[in-house]
N, C-alpha and C positions, 0 to 999 in steps of 0.2 A: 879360268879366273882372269878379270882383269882391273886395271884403276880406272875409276870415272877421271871428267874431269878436274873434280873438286879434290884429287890423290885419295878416295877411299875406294878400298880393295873391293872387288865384288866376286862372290862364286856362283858359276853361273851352272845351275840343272836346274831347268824348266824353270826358266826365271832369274834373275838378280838378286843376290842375298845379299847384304852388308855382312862385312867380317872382321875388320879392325878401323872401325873411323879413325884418322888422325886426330892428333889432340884427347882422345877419350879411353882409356883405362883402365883397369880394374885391376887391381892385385890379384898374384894368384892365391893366394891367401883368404883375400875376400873370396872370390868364386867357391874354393874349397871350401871356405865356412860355410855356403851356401846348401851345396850339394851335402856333407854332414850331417846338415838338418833335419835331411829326409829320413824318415822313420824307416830303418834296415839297413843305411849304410852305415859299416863300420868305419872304413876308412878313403878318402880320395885324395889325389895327386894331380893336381894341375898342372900343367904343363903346354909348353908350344911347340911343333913341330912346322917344321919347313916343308911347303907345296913347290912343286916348280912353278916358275914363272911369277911367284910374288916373293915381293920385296919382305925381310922378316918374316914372324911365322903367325900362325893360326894357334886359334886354345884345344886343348885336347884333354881329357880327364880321364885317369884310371882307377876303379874304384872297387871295392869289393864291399857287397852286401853278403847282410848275414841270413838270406832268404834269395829267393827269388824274385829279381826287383820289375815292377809293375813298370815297364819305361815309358806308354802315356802317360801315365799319374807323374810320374819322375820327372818327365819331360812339363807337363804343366807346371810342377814347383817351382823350376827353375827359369822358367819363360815369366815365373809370375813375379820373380825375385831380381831376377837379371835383364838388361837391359840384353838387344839382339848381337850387340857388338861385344858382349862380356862372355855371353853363351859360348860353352865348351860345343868343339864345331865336330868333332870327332870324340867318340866315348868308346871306355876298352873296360870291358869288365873281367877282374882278374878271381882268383882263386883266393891270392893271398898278399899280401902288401909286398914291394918290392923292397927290399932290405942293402946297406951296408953291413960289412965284417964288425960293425960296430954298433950293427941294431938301426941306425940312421935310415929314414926313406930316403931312398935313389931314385931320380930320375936319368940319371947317366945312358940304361941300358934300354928306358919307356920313350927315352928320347931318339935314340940309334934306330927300336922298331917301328919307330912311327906310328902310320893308320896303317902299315903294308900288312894283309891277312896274310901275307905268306910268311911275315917273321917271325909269329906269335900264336900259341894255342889257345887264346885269351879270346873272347867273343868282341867284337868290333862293331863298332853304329855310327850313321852318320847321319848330323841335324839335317834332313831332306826339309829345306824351307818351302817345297810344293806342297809335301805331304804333311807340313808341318808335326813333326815327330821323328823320333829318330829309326834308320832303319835299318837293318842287314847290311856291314859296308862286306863283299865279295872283291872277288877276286873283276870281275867286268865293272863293278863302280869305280873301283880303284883304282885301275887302265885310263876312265873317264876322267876322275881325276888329275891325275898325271900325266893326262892329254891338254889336260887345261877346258876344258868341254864344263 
């Protein structure tokens, strides 16, 4: 990953992605409404997680559908609803919502595991802007990542 001139972030596998323009924003609240929308999720949790080497974090969404979710179709909805810079960059599909002692969603402990496959039994993806789609994040993309590559 690096910053252009212009200070927006870029991820770079086989190509330049934009990831968070300066000045441009989304709620993570709006993103989740987004994702929600899609017919079989029950619940998602927006969220940003820290990359080495860039300044603040990227968007990351964990989500639990009540089927098995179609992630081209998934991934069109959200491409079709969301701007490239709003787009959850990392997706973690869970089993079951992440809870406080108090019933509340937590992101305390989605935030701590990050995208790392080794934290989490949870299936992991990542928006490959080549491949446009999201795809298998492994334990070798990860490395990539976290190379900065």
């Amino acid at each position: 990953m690096r910053r252009d001139e212009k200070g927006i972030l870029l991820l770079r596998r086989q190509g330049w992605r934009y990831i968070s323009p300066q000045g441009r924003e989304r709620a993570a609240s709006e993103v989740a409404g987004v994702i929600n929308a899609y017919p079989g999720i029950y619940h998602a949790n927006v969220y940003g997680v820290g990359v080495p080497g860039i300044e603040g974090r990227v968007g990351m969404a964990a989500i639990v559908a009540m089927a098995t979710l179609d992630l081209p179709q998934f991934h069109a909805h959200i491409a079709s609803l969301l701007p490239r810079y709003a787009r959850p960059v990392f997706l973690r599909i869970s089993k079951e919502p992440e809870l406080t002692g108090t019933f509340k969603y937590s992101k305390t402990e989605l935030v701590r595991e990050g995208y790392n496959p080794g934290a989490s039994g949870d299936l992991l993806y990542f928006d490959d802007p080549a491949a446009g789609e999201f795809v298998p994040l492994d334990a070798a993309l990860y490395r990539c990542i976290q190379g900065g590559a």
